[in-house]
C-alpha positions in Angstrom: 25.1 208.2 194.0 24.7 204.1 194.6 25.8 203.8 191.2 28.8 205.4 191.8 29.6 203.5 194.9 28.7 200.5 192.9 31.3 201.8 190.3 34.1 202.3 192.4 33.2 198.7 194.5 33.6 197.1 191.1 36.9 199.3 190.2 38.6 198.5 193.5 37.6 194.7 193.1 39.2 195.3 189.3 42.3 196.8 190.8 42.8 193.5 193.4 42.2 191.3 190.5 44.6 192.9 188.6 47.0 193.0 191.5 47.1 189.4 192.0 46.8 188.6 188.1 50.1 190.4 187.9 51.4 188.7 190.9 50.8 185.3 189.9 51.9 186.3 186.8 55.3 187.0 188.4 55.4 184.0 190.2 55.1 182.0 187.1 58.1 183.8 185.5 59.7 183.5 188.2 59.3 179.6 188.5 59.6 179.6 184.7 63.2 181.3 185.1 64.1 178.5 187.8 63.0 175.7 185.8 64.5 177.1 182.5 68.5 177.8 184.6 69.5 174.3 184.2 68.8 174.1 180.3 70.5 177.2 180.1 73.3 176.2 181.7 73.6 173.5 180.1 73.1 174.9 176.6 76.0 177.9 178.0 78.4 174.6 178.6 77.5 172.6 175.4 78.4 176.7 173.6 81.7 177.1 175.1 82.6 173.5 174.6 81.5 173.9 171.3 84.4 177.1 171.0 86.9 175.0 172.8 86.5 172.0 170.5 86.2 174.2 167.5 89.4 176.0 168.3 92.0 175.2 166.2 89.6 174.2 163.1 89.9 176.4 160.0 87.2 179.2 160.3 84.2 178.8 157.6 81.8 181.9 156.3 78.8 181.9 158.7 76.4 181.6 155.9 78.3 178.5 155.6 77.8 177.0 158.9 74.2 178.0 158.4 73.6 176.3 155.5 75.5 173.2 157.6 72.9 173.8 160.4 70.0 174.1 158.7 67.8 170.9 156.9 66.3 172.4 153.5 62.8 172.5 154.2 62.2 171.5 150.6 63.5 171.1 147.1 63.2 174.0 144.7 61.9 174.3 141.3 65.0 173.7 139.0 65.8 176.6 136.9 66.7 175.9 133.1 69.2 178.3 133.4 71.3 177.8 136.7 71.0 173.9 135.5 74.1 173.4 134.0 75.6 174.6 137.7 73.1 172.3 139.8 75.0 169.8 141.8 73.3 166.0 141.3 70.9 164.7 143.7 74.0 162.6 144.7 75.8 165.1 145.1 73.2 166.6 147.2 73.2 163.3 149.5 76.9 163.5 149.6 76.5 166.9 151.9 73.8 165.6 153.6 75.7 162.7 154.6 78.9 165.2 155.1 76.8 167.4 157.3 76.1 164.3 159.6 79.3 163.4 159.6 80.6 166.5 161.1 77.7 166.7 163.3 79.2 163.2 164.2 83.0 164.3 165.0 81.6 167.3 167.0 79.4 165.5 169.2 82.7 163.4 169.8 84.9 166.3 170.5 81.9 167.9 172.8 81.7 164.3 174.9 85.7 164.4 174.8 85.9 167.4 176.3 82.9 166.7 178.8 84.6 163.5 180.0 87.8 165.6 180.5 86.7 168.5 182.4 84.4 165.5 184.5 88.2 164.0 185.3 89.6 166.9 186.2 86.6 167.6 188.3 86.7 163.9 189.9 90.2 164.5 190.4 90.1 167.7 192.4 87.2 165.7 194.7 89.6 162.3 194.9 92.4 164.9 196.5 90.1 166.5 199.1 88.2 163.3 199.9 91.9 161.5 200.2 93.2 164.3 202.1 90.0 163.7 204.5 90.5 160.2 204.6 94.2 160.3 205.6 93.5 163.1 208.5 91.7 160.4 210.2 93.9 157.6 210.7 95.4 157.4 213.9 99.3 158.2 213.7 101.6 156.4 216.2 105.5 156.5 216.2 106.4 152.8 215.8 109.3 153.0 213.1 112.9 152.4 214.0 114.2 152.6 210.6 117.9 153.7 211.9 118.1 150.6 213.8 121.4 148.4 213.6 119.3 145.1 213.3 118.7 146.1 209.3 120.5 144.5 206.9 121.6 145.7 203.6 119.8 148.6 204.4 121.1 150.2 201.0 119.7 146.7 199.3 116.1 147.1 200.9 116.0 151.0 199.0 112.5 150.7 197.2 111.0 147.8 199.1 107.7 148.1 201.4 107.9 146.4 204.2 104.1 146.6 206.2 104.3 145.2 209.3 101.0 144.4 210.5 99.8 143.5 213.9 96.7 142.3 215.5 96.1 143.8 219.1 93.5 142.7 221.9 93.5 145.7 223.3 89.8 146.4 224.3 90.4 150.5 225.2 87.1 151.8 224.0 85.1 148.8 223.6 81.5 149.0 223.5 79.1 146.2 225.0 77.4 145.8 221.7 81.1 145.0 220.2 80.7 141.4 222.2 84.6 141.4 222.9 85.4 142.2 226.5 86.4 145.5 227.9 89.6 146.9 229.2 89.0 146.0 232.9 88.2 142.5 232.5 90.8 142.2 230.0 93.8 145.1 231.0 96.7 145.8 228.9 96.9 145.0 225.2 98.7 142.3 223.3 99.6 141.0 220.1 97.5 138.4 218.9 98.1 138.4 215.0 101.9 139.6 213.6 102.4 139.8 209.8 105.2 141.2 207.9 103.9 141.8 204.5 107.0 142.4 201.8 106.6 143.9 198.7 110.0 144.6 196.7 110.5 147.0 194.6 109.9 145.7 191.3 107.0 144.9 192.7 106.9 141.3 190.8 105.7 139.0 194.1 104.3 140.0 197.2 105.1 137.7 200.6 103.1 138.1 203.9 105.1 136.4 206.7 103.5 135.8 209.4 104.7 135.0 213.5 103.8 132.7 216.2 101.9 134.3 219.3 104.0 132.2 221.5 107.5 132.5 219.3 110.4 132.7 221.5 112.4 135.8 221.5 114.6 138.1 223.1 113.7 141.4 223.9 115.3 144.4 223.8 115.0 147.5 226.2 111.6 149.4 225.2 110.0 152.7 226.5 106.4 151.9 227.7 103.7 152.1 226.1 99.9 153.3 226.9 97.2 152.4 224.3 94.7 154.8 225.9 97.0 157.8 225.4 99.3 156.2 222.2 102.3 157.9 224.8 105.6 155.9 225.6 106.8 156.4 229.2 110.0 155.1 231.2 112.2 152.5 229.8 111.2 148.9 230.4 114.1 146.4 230.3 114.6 143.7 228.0 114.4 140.5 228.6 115.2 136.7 227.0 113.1 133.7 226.5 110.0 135.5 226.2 106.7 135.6 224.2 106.4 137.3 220.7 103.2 138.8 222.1 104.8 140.4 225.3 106.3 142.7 223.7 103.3 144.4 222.5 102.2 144.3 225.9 105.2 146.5 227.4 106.2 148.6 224.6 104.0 148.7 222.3 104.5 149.0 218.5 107.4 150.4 218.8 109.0 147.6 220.6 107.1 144.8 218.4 109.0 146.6 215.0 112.3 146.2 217.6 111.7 142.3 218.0 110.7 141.8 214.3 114.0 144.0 212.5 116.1 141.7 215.1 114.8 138.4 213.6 114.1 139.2 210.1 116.6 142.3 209.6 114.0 143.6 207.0 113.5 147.6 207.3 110.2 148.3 208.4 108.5 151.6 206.7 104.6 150.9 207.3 103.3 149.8 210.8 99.7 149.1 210.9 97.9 148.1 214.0 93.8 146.9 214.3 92.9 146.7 217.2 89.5 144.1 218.3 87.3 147.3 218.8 86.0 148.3 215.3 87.8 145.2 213.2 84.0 143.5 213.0 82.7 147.0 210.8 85.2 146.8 208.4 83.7 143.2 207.3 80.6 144.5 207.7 81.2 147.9 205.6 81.9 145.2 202.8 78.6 143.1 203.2 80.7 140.4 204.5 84.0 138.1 203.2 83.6 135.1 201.9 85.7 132.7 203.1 85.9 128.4 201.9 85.3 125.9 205.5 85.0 122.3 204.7 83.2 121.9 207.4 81.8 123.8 210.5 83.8 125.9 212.8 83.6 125.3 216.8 86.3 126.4 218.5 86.9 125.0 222.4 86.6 128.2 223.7 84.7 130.3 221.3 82.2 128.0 220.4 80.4 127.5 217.1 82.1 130.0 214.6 80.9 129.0 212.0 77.9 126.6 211.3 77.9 125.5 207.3 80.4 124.2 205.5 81.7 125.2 201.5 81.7 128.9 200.1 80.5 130.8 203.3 80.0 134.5 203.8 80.6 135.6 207.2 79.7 138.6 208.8 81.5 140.7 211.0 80.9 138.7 214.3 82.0 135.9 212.8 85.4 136.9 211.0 86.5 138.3 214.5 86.4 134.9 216.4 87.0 133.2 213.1 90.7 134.7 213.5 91.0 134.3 217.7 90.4 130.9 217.4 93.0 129.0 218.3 91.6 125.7 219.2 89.3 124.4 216.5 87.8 121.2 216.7 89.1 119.3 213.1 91.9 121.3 213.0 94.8 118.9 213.2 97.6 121.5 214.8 94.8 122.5 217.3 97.0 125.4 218.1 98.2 128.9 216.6 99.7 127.2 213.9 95.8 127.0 212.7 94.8 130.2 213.3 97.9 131.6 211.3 96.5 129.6 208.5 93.3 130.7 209.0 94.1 134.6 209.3 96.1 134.3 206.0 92.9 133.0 204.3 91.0 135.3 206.0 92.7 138.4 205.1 93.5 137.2 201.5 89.7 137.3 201.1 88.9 140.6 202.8 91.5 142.1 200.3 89.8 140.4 197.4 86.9 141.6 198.6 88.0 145.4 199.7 89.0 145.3 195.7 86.0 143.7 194.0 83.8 146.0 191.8 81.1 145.6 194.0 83.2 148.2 196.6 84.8 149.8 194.0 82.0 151.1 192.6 80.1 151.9 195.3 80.8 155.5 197.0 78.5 153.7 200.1 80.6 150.6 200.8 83.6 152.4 200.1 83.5 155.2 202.3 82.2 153.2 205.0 85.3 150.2 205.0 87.6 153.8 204.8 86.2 154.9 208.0 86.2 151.7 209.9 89.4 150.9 208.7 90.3 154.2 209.9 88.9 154.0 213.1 90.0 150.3 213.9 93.9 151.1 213.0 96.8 153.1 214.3 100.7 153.0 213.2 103.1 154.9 211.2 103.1 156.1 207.5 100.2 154.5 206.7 97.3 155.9 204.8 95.2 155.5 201.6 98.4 155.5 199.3 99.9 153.5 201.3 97.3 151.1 201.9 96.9 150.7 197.7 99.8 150.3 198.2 99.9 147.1 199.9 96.5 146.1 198.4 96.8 146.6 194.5 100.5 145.0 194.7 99.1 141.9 196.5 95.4 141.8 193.8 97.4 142.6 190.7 99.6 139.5 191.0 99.0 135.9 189.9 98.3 133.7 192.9 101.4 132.5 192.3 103.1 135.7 192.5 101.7 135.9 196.5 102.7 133.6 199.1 101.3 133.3 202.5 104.6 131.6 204.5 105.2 131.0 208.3 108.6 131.7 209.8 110.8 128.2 210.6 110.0 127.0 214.1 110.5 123.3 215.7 106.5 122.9 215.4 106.4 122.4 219.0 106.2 124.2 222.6 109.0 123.3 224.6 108.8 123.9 228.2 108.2 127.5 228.8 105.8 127.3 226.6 107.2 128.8 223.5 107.6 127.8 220.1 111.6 127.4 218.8 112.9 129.8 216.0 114.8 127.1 213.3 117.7 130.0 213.0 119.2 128.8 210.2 116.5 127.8 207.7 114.5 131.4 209.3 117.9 133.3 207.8 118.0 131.6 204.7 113.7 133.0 204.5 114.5 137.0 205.0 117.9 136.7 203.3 116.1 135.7 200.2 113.6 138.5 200.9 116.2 141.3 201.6 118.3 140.0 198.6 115.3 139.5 196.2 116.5 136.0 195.0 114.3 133.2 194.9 113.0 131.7 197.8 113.8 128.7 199.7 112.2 125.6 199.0 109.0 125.6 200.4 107.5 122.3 200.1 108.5 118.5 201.9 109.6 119.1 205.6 107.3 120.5 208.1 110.0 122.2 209.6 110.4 124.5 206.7 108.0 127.5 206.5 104.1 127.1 204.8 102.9 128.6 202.4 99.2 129.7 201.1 98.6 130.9 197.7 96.5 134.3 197.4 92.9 132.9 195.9 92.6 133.7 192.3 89.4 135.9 191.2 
């Protein structure tokens, strides 16, 4: 009787065993099966590949293909008889050599048609991510390209014409941003106005840029809120006026009005940064390097900038390097400065924005997309548009880009303003519009500057 029990103890502690055994016996396929998928897969790809690349090719016996796979394991004994119809042994290195060969050309054709199917695959993901990308820039109507103030409209067919502007506007400023907020500083203007051409044979690329303080008529705009990106009620023009005002009462809209009248170039891109968010897309670079020959103090702004030579500046720094208007060293000690110094600046940031080391990493990339993003607002602009402008300004020689000022007497008269030179301005956008060569650009101070783009 206690033998029995004692069997059936030991039968039922046979039975567990056996019931785990077989369980951790399971698991172990199991994890076996997972760890063994990706070979498959990838053995499954490298098959079909194998039938895609193959197709086409004249079909060969299998025992054929065997005898192409398979190594002889050794040499057999010669027969006397079958002599006469033994290849050589060089004949026998000869298809060795030939098997290897087409071993060769199929691993090609395999990596050919890896690299394919990897470029249709990066392709699909370019569309969605750019598809993201462009959902998240900030559209606002700013184009008047019916106006009557364009010349040659039918002339201009082709060209791109990116007007860019610089607002203060602090709507949605943070503390940490260090640059004011809207109720100590109310309203926006336009601190930084460029007018970037590019024509259509896309042979030179000219960035013009505009005085602050330039004198100017202008013309009946609807208001314009930067909070809600809305126009309201019409404000009425007015004469003898700052450039930057008219940011300040109508918006972009109204700054595109001002810049058709004086340049009668048709603007199709608008792009607006605004001071919140400009400092993270120098930062989502690692910085821009910039030349100073000497430190930068500004009267207002303090020191900038405290080495001299090949600096890299962070994003702090790049936004009062281009709001400074009153450097000490600087012999304009005016806008006429920072003009020059926003043209370096941005030459740089695009050099940068296109380097290899941005390029090529998915990080930095992605994160000057979505500051850039975040930090702009305007009309037809996006990530084709903005290769646009970039690629046609890298992939010239320096030559090819020119950084210019428009024509003004050089000095404030007694509003305040600087004086459009009418005549040799005319002569400037007439070339532009017409695609002839420019103006003379050196001798006179009167005529406009110019700044080469930086070579690599």
């Amino acid at each position: 009787m206690q033998r029995r029990q004692i069997d059936e103890t030991l039968a039922r502690f046979s039975a567990a065993h056996d019931e785990l055994a077989a369980e951790e016996q399971e698991r172990k396929q199991r994890r076996d099966r997972l760890l063994a998928r990706p070979a498959q897969l990838l053995e499954q790809t490298r098959t079909k590949l194998q039938r895609v690349v193959l197709t086409g090719e004249h079909k060969r016996p299998d025992s054929e293909m065997a005898a192409e796979e398979a190594e002889p394991a050794e040499e057999p004994e010669p027969d006397p008889e079958q002599a006469p119809e033994k290849k050589s042994p060089q004949t026998r290195l000869q298809e060795k050599k030939s098997r290897r060969n087409h071993r060769s050309l199929l691993t090609a054709r395999i990596t050919a048609a890896v690299v394919a199917g990897l470029v249709f695959l990066a392709t699909g993901v370019g569309w969605g991510a750019k598809t993201w990308f462009n959902g998240k820039f900030n559209e606002i109507a700013a184009l008047d390209e019916g106006s009557n103030d364009i010349r040659n409209a039918a002339g201009q067919t082709g060209d791109e014409n990116f007007l860019i502007v610089g607002s203060d506007t602090r709507e949605g400023a943070e503390v940490e941003d260090n640059v004011g907020s809207a109720t100590a500083i109310p309203g926006a203007r336009s601190d930084t106005v460029m007018l970037a051409h590019i024509p259509a044979d896309r042979k030179q690329a000219v960035v013009v840029s505009f005085p602050r303080d330039l004198e100017v008529s202008r013309p009946d705009c609807e208001r314009w809120d930067p909070e809600s990106g809305e126009y309201g009620e019409v404000v009425r023009g007015a004469t003898q006026v700052k450039l930057n005002s008219a940011f300040r009462a109508g918006g972009p809209r109204c700054v595109t009005k001002v810049i058709q009248q004086l340049s009668g170039m048709k603007v199709n891109h608008f792009v607006g940064i605004d001071f919140n968010g400009f400092k993270h897309m120098v930062d989502a670079v690692g910085g821009v390097r910039i030349h100073t020959d000497g430190p930068v103090k500004d009267q207002e702004l303090g020191l900038i900038i405290a080495e001299k030579g090949e600096v890299v500046i962070s994003g702090d720094q790049a936004l009062n390097y281009v709001r400074a208007r009153k450097v000490y060293g600087d012999p304009t000690f005016s806008d006429y400065g920072r003009i020059k110094r926003q043209q370096q600046f941005l030459s740089s940031l695009l050099q940068a924005t296109l380097s290899r080391d941005v390029l090529f990493d998915v990080g930095k990339l992605t994160g000057f997309v979505n500051a850039f993003a975040s930090a702009t607002f305007g009309e037809n602009i996006g990530i084709d548009q903005m290769l646009t402008l970039a690629q046609s300004m890298q992939g010239l020689r320096a030559s090819k880009v020119r950084f210019l000022t428009i024509p003004t007497v050089g000095e404030a008269n007694d509003r305040g303003n600087e004086v459009l030179l009418e005549e040799q301005s005319s002569e400037l956008f007439r070339a532009l519009i017409d695609n002839t060569p420019l103006p003379d650009e050196k001798g006179s101070r009167q005529e406009p500057s110019e700044q080469a783009l930086p070579s690599e």
